[in-house]
C-alpha positions in Angstrom: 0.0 0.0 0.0 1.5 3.6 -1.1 1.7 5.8 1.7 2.8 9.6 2.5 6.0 9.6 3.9 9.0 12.0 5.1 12.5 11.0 4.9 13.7 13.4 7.7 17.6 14.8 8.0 19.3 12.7 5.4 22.6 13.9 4.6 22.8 14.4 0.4 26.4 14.1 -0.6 27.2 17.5 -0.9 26.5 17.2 3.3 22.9 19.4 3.2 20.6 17.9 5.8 17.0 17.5 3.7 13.7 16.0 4.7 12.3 14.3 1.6 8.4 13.8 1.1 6.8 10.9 -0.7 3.7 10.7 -1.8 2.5 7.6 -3.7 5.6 6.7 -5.1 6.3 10.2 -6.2 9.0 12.2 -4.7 6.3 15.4 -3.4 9.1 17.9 -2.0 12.5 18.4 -1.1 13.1 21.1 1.7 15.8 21.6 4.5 15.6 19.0 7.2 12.7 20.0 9.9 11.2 22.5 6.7 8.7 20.1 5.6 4.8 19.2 6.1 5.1 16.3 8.5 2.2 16.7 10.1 0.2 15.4 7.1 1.7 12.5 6.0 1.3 8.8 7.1 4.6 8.2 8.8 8.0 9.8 9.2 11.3 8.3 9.0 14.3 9.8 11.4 17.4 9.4 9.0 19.8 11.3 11.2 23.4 9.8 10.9 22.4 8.6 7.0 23.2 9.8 3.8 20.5 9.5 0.9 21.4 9.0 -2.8 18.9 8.2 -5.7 18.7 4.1 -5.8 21.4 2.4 -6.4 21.8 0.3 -9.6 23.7 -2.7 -9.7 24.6 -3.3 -14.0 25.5 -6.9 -13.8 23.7 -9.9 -11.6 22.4 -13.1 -11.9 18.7 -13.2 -10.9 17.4 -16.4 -12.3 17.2 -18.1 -9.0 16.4 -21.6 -11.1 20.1 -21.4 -12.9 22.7 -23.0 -11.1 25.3 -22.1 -10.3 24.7 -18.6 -11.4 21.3 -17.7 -10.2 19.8 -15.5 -7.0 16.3 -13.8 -5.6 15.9 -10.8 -7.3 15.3 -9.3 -3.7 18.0 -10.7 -1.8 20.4 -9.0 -4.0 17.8 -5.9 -4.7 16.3 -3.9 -2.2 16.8 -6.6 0.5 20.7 -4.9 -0.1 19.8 -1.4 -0.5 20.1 -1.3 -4.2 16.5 -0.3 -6.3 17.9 -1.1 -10.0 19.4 -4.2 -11.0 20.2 -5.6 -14.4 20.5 -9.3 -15.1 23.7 -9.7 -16.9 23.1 -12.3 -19.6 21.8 -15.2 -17.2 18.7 -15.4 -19.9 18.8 -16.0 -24.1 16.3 -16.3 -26.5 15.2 -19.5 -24.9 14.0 -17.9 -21.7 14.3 -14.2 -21.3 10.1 -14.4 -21.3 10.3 -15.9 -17.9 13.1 -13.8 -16.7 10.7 -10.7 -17.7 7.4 -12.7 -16.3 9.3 -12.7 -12.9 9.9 -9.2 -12.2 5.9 -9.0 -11.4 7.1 -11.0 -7.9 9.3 -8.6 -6.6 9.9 -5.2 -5.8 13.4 -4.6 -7.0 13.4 -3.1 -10.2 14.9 -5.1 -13.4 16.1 -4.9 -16.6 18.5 -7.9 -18.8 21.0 -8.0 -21.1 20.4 -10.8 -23.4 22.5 -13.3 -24.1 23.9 -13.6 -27.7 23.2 -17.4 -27.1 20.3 -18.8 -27.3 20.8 -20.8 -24.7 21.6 -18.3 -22.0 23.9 -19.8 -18.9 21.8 -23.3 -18.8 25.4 -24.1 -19.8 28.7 -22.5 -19.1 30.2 -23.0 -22.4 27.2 -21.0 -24.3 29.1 -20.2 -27.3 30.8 -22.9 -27.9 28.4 -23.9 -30.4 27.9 -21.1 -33.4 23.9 -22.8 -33.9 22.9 -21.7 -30.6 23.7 -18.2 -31.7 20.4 -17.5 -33.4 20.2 -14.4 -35.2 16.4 -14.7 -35.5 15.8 -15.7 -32.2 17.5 -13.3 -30.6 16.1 -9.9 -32.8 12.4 -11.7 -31.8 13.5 -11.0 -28.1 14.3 -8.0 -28.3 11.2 -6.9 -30.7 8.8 -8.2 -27.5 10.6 -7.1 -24.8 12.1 -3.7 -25.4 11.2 -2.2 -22.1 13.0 -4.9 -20.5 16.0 -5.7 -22.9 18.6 -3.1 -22.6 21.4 -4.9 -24.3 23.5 -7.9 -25.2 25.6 -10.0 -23.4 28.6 -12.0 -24.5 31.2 -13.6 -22.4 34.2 -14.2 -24.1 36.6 -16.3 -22.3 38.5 -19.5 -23.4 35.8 -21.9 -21.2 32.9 -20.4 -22.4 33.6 -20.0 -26.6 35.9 -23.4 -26.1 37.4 -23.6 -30.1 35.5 -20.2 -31.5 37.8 -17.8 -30.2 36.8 -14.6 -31.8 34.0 -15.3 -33.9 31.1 -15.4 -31.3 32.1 -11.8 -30.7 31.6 -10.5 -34.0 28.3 -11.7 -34.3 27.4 -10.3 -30.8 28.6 -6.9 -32.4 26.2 -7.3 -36.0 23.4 -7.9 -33.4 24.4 -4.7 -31.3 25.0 -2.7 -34.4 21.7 -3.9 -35.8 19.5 -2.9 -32.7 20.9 -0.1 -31.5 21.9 -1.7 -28.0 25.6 -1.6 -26.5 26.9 -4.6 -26.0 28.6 -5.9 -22.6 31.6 -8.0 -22.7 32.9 -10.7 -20.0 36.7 -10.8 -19.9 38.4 -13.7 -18.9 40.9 -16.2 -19.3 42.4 -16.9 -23.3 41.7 -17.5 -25.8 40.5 -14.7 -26.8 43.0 -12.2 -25.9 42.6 -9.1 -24.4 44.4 -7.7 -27.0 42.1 -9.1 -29.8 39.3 -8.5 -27.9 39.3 -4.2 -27.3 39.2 -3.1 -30.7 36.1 -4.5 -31.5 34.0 -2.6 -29.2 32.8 0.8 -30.1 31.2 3.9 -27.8 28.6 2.5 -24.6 29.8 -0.8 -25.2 31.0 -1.8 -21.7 34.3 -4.0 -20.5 32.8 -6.5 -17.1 35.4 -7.2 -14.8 38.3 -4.8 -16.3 39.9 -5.5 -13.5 40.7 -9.3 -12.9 43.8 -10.8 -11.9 44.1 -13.4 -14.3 46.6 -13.5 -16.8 45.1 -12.4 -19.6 43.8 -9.4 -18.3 44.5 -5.2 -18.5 47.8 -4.4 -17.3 51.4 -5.5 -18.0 53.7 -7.5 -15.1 55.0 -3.5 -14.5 51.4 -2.2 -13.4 50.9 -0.2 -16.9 48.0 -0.2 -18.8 48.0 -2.4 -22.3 48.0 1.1 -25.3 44.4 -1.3 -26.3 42.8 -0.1 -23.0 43.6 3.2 -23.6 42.2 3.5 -27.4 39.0 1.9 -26.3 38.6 4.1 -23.0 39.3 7.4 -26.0 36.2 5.4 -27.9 33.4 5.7 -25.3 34.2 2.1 -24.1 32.8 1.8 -20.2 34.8 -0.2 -17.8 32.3 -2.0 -15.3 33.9 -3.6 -12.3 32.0 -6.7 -12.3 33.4 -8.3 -8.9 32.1 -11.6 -9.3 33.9 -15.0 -7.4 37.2 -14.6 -9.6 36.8 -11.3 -11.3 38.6 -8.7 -8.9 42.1 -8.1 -8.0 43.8 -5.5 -5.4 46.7 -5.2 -7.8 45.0 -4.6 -10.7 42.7 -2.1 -8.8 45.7 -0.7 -8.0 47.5 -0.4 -11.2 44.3 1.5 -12.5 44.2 3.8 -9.9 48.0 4.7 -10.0 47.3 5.2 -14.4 44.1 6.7 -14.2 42.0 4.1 -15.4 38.6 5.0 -14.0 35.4 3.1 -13.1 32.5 4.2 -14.9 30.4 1.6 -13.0 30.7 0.0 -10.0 29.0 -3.9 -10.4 29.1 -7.3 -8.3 28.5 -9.7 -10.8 26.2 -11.1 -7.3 24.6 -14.3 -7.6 23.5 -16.8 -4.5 26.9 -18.5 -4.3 29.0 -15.4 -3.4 26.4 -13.7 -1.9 26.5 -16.4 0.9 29.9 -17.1 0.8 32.0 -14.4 -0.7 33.9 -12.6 -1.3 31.1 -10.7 -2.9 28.6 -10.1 -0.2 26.7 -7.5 -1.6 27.0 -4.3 -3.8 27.5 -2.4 -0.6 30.3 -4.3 0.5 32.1 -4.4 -3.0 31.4 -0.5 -2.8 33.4 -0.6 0.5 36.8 -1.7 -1.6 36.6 1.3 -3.3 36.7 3.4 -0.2 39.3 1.2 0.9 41.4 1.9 -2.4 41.4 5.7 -1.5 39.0 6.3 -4.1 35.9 8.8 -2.3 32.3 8.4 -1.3 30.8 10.2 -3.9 32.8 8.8 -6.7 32.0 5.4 -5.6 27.8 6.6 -4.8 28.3 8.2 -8.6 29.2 4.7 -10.2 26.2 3.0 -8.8 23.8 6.2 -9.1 24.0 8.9 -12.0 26.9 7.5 -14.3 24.3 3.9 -14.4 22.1 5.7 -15.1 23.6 7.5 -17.8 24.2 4.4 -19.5 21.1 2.8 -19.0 19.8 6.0 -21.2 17.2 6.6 -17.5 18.7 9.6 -15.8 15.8 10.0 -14.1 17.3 6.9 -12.1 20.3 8.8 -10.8 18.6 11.8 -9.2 16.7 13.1 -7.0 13.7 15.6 -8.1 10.6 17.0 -6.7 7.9 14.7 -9.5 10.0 12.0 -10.1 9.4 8.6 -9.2 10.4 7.8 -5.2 14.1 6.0 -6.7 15.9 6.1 -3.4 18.7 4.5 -1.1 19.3 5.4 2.5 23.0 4.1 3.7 25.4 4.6 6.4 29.3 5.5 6.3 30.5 2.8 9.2 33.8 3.6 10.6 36.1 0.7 12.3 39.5 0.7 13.1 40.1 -2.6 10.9 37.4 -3.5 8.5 39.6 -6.4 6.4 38.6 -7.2 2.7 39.4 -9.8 0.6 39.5 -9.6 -3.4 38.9 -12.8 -5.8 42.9 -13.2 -5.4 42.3 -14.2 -1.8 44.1 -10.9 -1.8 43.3 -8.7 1.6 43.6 -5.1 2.3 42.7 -3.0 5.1 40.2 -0.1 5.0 38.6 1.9 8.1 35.0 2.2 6.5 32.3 0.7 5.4 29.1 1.2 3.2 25.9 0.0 5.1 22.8 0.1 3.3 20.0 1.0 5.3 16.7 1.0 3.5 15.1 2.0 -0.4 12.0 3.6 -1.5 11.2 1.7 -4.7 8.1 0.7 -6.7 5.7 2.8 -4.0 7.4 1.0 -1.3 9.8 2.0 1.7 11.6 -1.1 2.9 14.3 -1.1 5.3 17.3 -3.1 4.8 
């Protein structure tokens, strides 16, 4: 049930205390904290001691809770964590991107999906290794029904998953891009392909997941410097998309892109019910934390999950907050410790003093604390 509600002396980034009113799912005012008309709405919540940013939007999960292993609630990595947007990184194709689209009517976490270039989505983890399950057809009859919903393609090119096709999978993922409109999002892993072969194919929006793995076939040379591919693409409009996953994040290679300038545009997890549980992802949150921990600061790590997601999702609406737009919001806590350890997919750890706490979302109509 939508109800009137105040979000009383959240801290915005700039560090103005605001109370924020809601009114069926519509963001009614935004005054100076104790400015606004509590006395006529359902319920107020004290935020004192929290930040507020638009909802945060997490660009690559797994939220087909029937695939295994890569497969989660759409809640219990959604709003359940604090984040309002989540997009479901290739876990569908053809096959069954109808049933990933039926399920968002059960929750209230927003969604949108990248489809799969294969047909066959991750029922297998080898999903191009076979050139017939990338069905031309199939795939542009996807995205002709769903096109609220489908907001790109997904290919994961690494040596496991295109098994004797090296290259060729990702040519046709870029034909189907080029043909619709929609960017494509790679998956880097281990060779073949190589990095190398990999960067010059993609073109402005397209985005790089996990640009920063440790594996050996990934961004930067033994010396911590930058391969001159990453650079050209970066100059192109290419988006680098962290991507965490189980084995897709490395300290040192976070830190050789920090040291060469080698920005985020998007902050992701790569989250599904394996490392949720057991790590070393957690939540989007927690991965957020790293950041913080690698020097980086809070609003360029609240920017990568808010307004520049946002941006690429072509929904800026989604990365602000407006009197008249839609209620998008996240509520979170700055947590300081005098030893908060973290552990990359390296088994890698660092130390950091702080951590990211989500709190609670407005979403869909809905407040709902975390």
């Amino acid at each position: 049930m939508m109800e009137r509600l105040v979000l009383s002396g959240a801290a915005l980034l700039d560090g103005r205390l605001v109370d924020i009113e809601v009114d069926a799912g519509i963001i009614a005012a935004i005054t100076s904290a104790g400015a606004s008309g509590a006395y006529a709405v359902d319920r107020v919540i004290d935020c004192s001691g929290l930040y507020v940013s638009s909802g945060w939007i997490d660009l690559h999960v797994h939220a087909f809770p029937e695939l295994d292993p890569y497969g989660d609630e759409m809640d219990e990595i959604g709003v359940k964590q604090g984040v309002a947007v989540i997009v479901d990184a290739g876990s569908c194709g053809a096959d069954r991107i109808g049933e990933l689209a039926a399920s968002r009517e059960k929750a209230m976490t927003t969604l949108f999906a990248l489809l799969n270039v294969s047909r066959i989505g991750l029922q297998r983890i080898d999903e191009l290794s076979d050139l017939a399950w990338l069905d031309r057809d199939a795939a542009l009859q996807a995205v002709q029904a769903y096109p609220d919903f489908i907001v790109g393609w997904k290919a994961r090119m690494s040596g496991s998953v295109v098994r004797d096709n090296g290259i060729r999978p990702l040519h046709i993922a870029k034909e189907l891009s080029e043909e619709t409109g929609l960017p494509l999002m790679v998956h880097i892993g281990s060779a073949p392909p190589r990095i190398d072969d990999i960067l010059p194919l993609l073109a402005r929006k397209d985005v790089v997941t996990h640009y920063l793995n440790g594996k050996s076939n990934n961004m930067f040379r033994e010396d911590g410097s930058p391969i001159p591919e990453l650079g050209e693409a970066i100059a192109r409009g290419v988006r680098m998309d962290v991507g965490h996953g189980t084995a897709s994040f490395s300290f040192k290679a976070a830190e050789a892109a920090k040291r060469n300038g080698i920005r985020f545009h998007t902050i992701s997890s790569d989250i599904y019910r394996g490392n949720r549980q057991l790590g070393p992802v957690y939540s989007l949150a927690h991965v957020m934390s790293k950041f913080l921990c690698l020097g980086y600061s809070l609003s360029e790590v609240i920017e990568a999950v808010t307004m520049n997601a946002a941006e690429w999702l072509g929904k800026p609406e989604l990365g602000r907050i407006q009197a008249g737009d839609r209620a998008n919001l996240t509520l979170f806590s700055l947590e300081a410790d005098e030893r908060v350890l973290f552990v990359d997919s390296e088994g890698e750890t660092r130390e950091g003093e702080h951590q990211i706490i989500a709190r609670g979302v407005c979403a869909n109509g809905r407040f709902i604390e975390c």
